[in-house]
C-alpha positions as CSV (number, residue, x, y, z in Angstrom):
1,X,11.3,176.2,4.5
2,X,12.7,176.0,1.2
3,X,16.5,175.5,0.8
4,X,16.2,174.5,4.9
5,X,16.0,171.0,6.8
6,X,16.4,172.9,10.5
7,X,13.4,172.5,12.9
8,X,11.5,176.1,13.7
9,X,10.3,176.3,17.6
10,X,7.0,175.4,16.4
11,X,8.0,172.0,14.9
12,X,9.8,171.2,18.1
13,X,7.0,171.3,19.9
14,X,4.6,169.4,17.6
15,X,7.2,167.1,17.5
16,X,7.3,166.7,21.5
17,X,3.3,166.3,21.8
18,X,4.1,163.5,18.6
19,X,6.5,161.7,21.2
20,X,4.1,161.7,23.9
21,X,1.5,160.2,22.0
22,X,4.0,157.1,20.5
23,X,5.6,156.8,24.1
24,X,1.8,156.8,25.1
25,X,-0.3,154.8,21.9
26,X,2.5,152.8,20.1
27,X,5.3,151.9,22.7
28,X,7.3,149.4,21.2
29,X,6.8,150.2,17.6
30,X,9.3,150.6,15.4
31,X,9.3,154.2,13.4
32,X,10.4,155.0,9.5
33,X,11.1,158.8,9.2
34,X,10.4,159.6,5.4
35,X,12.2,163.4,4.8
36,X,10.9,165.1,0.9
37,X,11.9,167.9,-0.6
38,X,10.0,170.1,-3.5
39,X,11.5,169.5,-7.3
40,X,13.5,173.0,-7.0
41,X,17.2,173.1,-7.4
42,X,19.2,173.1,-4.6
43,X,21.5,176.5,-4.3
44,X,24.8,176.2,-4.4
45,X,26.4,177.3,-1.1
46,X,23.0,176.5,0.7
47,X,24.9,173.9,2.1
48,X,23.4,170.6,0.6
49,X,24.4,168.6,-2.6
50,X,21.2,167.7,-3.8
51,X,17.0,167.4,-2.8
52,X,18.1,163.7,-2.0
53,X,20.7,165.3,0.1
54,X,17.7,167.7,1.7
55,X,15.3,165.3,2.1
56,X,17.7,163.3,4.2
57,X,18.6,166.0,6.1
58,X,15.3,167.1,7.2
59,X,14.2,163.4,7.9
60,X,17.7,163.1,10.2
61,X,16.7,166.2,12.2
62,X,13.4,164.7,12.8
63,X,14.4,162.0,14.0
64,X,16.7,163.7,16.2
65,X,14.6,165.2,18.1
66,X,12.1,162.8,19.0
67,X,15.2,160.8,20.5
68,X,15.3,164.2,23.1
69,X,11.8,164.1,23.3
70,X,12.4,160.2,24.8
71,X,12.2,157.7,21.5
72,X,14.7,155.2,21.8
73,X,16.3,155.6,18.2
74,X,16.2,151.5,18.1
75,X,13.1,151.9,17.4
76,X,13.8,154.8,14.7
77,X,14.7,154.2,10.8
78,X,15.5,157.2,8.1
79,X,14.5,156.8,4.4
80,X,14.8,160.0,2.3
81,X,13.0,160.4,-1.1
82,X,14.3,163.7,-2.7
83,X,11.1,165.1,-5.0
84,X,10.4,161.4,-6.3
85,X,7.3,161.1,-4.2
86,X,5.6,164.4,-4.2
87,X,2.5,165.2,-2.2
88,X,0.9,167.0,-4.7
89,X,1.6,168.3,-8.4
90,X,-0.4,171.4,-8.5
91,X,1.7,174.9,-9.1
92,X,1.0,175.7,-5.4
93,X,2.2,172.3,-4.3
94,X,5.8,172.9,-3.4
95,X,5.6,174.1,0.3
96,X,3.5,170.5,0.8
97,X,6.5,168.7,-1.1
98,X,9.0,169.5,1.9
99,X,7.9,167.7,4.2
100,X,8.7,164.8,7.0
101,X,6.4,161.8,7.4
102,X,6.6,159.7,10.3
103,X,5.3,156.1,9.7
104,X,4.2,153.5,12.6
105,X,5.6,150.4,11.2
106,X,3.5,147.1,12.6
């Protein structure tokens, strides 16, 4: 959501079939959790100072909660990139700006 870098239930989830399938395909590999937020404003009192700040955030909660779902976090990095790398640039673009990447790192 905009503004937001909490998990919905639905995210959760995804995020515990994800672990499965790196517990399962890339044991051993180490992870890089890339959090992005759209080019909008923060809102003051929402609680973050800036999209850096956001981005961060959303990539830390990530990363979270594969380490319940069983992923050593030696294995986990966090790199956050603010609206610097967007997704896309089209006016509908912004809901695909916030987003959370997870890279398998050789």
């Amino acid at each position: 959501e905009s503004g937001a870098a909490r998990l919905t239930d639905s995210g959760r989830q995804q995020l515990r079939l994800i672990a499965a399938l790196i517990r399962e395909k890339y044991a051993g590999r180490t992870l890089r959790i890339d959090g992005h937020s759209d080019s909008d404003t923060v809102r003051k009192g929402a609680g973050f100072t800036s999209n850096w700040d956001i981005s961060a955030r959303r990539a830390v909660a990530v990363a979270e909660e594969l380490e319940r779902a069983g992923i050593d976090p030696r294995r986990m990095s966090v790199a956050a990139y603010g609206p610097h790398r967007p997704h896309a640039s089209d006016p509908g673009s912004k809901p695909r700006n916030r987003r959370v990447e997870i890279a398998i790192l050789k």
